[in-house]
C-alpha positions in Angstrom: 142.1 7.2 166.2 145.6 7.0 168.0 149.1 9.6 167.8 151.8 7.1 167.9 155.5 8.1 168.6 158.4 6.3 170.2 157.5 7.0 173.3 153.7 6.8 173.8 150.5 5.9 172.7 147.2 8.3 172.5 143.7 8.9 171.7 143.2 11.9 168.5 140.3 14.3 169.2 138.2 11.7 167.0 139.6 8.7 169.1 138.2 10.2 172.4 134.8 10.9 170.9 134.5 7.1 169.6 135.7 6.0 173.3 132.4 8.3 174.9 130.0 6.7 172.1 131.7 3.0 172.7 131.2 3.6 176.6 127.8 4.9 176.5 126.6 1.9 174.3 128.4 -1.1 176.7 126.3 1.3 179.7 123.0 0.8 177.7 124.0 -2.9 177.0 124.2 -3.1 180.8 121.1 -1.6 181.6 119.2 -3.7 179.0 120.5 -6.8 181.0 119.6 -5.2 184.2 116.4 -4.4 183.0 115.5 -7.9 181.6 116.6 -9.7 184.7 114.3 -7.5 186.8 111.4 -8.0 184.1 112.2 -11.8 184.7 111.9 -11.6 189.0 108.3 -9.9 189.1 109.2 -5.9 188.3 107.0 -4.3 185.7 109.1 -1.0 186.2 112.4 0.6 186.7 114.1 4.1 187.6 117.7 4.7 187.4 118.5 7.5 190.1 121.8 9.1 190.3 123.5 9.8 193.3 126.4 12.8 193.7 127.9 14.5 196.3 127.4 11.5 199.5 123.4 12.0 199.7 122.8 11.9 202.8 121.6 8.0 204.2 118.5 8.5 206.2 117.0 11.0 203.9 117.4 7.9 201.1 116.4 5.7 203.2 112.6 7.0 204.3 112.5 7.9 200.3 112.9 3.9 199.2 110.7 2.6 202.4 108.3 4.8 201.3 108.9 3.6 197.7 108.9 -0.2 198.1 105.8 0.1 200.4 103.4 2.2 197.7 104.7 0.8 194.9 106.5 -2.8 195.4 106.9 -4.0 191.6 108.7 -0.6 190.7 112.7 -1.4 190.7 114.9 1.3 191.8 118.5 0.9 190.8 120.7 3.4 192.5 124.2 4.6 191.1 127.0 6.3 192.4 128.6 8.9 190.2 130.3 12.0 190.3 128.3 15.1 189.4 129.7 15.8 185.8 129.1 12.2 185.2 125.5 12.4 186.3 124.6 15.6 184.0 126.1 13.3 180.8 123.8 10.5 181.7 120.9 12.1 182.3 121.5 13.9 178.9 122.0 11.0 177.2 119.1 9.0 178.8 121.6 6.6 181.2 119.5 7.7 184.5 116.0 9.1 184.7 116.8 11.5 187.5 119.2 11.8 190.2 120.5 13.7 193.4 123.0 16.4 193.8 124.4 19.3 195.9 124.3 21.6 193.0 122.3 23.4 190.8 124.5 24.5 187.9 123.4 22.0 185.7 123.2 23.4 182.5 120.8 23.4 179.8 118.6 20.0 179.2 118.3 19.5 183.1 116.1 20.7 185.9 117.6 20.9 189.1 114.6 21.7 191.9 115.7 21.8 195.1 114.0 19.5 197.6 116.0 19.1 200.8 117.9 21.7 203.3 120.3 20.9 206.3 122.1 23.1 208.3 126.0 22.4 208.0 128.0 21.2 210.7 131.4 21.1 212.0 132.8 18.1 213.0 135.5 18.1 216.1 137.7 15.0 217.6 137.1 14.4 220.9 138.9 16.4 223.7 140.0 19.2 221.0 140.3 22.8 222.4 137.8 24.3 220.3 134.8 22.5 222.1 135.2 25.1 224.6 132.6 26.6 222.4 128.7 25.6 222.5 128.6 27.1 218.9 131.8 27.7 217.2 132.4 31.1 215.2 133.7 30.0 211.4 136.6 32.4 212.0 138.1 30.1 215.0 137.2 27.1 213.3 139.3 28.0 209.8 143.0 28.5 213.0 142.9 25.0 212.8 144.2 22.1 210.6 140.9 21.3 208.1 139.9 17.6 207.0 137.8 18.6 203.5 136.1 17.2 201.1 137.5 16.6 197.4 136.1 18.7 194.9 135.9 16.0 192.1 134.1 13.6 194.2 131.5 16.3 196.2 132.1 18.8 193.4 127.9 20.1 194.6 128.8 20.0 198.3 132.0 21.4 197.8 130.7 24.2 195.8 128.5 25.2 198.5 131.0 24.7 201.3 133.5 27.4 199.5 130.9 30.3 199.6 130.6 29.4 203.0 134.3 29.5 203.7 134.8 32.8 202.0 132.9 34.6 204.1 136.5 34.8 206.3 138.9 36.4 204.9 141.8 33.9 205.8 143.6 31.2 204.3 142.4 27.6 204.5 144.5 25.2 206.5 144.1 21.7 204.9 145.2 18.6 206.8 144.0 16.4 203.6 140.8 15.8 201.5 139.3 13.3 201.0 136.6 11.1 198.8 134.1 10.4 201.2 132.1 11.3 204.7 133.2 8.2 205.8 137.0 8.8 205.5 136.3 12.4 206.8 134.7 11.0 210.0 137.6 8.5 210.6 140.1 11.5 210.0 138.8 13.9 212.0 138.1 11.2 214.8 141.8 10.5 214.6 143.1 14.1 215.2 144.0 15.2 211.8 141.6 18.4 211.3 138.3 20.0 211.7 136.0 19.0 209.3 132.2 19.7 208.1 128.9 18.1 206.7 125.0 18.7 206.6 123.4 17.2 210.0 121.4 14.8 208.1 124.8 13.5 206.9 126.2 13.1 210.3 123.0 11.4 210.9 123.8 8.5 208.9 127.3 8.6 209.6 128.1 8.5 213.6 131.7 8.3 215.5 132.1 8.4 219.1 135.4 9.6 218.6 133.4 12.5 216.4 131.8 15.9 218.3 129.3 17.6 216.7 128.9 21.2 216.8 127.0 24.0 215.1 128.2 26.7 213.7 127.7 30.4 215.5 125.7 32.7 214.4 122.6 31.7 212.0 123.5 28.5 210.7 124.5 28.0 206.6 121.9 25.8 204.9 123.4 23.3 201.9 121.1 22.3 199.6 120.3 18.9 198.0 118.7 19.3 194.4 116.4 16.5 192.4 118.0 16.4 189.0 116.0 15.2 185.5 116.1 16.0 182.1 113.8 18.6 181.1 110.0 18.0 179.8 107.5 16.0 181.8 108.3 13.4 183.6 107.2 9.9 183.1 104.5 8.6 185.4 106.7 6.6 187.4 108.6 9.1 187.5 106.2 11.6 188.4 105.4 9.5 191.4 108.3 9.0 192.5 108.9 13.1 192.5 105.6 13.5 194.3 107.4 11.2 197.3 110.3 13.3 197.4 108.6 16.8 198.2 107.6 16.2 201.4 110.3 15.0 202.8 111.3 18.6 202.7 109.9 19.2 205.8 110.8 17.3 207.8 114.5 17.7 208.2 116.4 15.0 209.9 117.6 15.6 213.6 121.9 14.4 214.6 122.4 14.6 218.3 124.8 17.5 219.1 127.1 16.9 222.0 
């Protein structure tokens, strides 16, 4: 299990594969608790839905309203994970489904996209580049950047970057960061330009924080339902069925 010298201590090959199996067992352990305690308050189901890539709050919002009104003794436990760690536990049956910025996924999951949001850029206050009602990409990408990191919005990332290299120039980057939140307070503290969907900005709004589109026709970023292939259980057929039409009807952010 371990390589031992004088100096350090680590896993073999075979030790790493025993710590997976030993982590995904306490998870299942976990869950089994979870799922009895909810058993004991009234629920008479559960579905365990991922969440990658900072899914955007109203959107999640309207879906579990909409969820707790239609179906009240359904439990929805929501987890935050990173998007490799999401396509693992949906393969080995640690979430039912989950959302994602991505659709490379691999085989044993479907990926259907459900939601569309134009991406934004996001300005401090007062900054030169508001001189523009809708700023070109190109004068945008002068400027110090404020950007997500790729292992904690590895979907939205993804997406961002074939945006971004549709200018040929070099990337300026202030600092990136793990969350929208951090982004926001960043950018309203002068370090850099950043960018998000307007249904993230929705959820996430700072005065110090201008809103601006981009020029031209505006990039859509995509937000994908992810489950493990076959049909779906029924609650979790239902729950898909109140998904879809959000689709249309995009949420609005107030552009300044």
């Amino acid at each position: 299990m371990f390589e031992r010298t004088t100096r350090r201590t680590r896993l073999t090959w075979a030790g790493k594969v025993f710590l997976d199996e030993v982590l995904r067992i306490f998870a299942c352990i976990d869950q089994a608790k979870a799922s009895v305690k909810a058993a004991a308050t009234g629920y008479r189901g559960r579905l365990r839905i991922a969440l990658s890539d900072g899914i955007a709050q109203p959107r999640l919002s309207a879906l579990l309203a909409q969820c707790r009104s239609e179906e009240p003794e359904m439990e929805i436990r929501l987890l935050e994970v990173s998007l490799s760690e999401q396509m693992k536990g949906l393969n080995n049956d640690l979430f039912d489904a989950g959302f994602a910025q991505s659709d490379d996924v691999g085989q044993g999951i479907t990926a259907e996209a459900v939601w569309s949001d134009p991406l934004m850029v996001t300005v401090p206050a007062r900054h030169p580049i508001l001189t523009h009602g809708r700023i070109p990409l190109r004068e945008v990408l002068r400027y110090p950047l404020v950007l997500c990191h790729p292992e904690n919005c590895e979907g939205f990332w993804s997406q961002l970057k074939r945006v971004l290299r549709t200018v040929d120039t070099k990337l300026i980057v202030a600092d990136r960061v793990p969350s929208l939140d951090l982004m926001m307070t960043l950018v309203a503290a002068g370090y850099g330009l950043g960018f998000a969907t307007e249904a993230h900005i929705a959820g996430s709004r700072n005065p110090d924080v201008i809103v601006r589109p981009l020029a031209g026709r505006s990039p859509m970023l995509t937000t994908y339902l992810l489950r493990p292939d076959g049909a779906p259980s029924e609650q979790l057929s239902r729950f898909i069925d109140r998904v879809s039409p959000l689709d249309g009807s995009p949420t609005s952010a107030t552009i300044q």
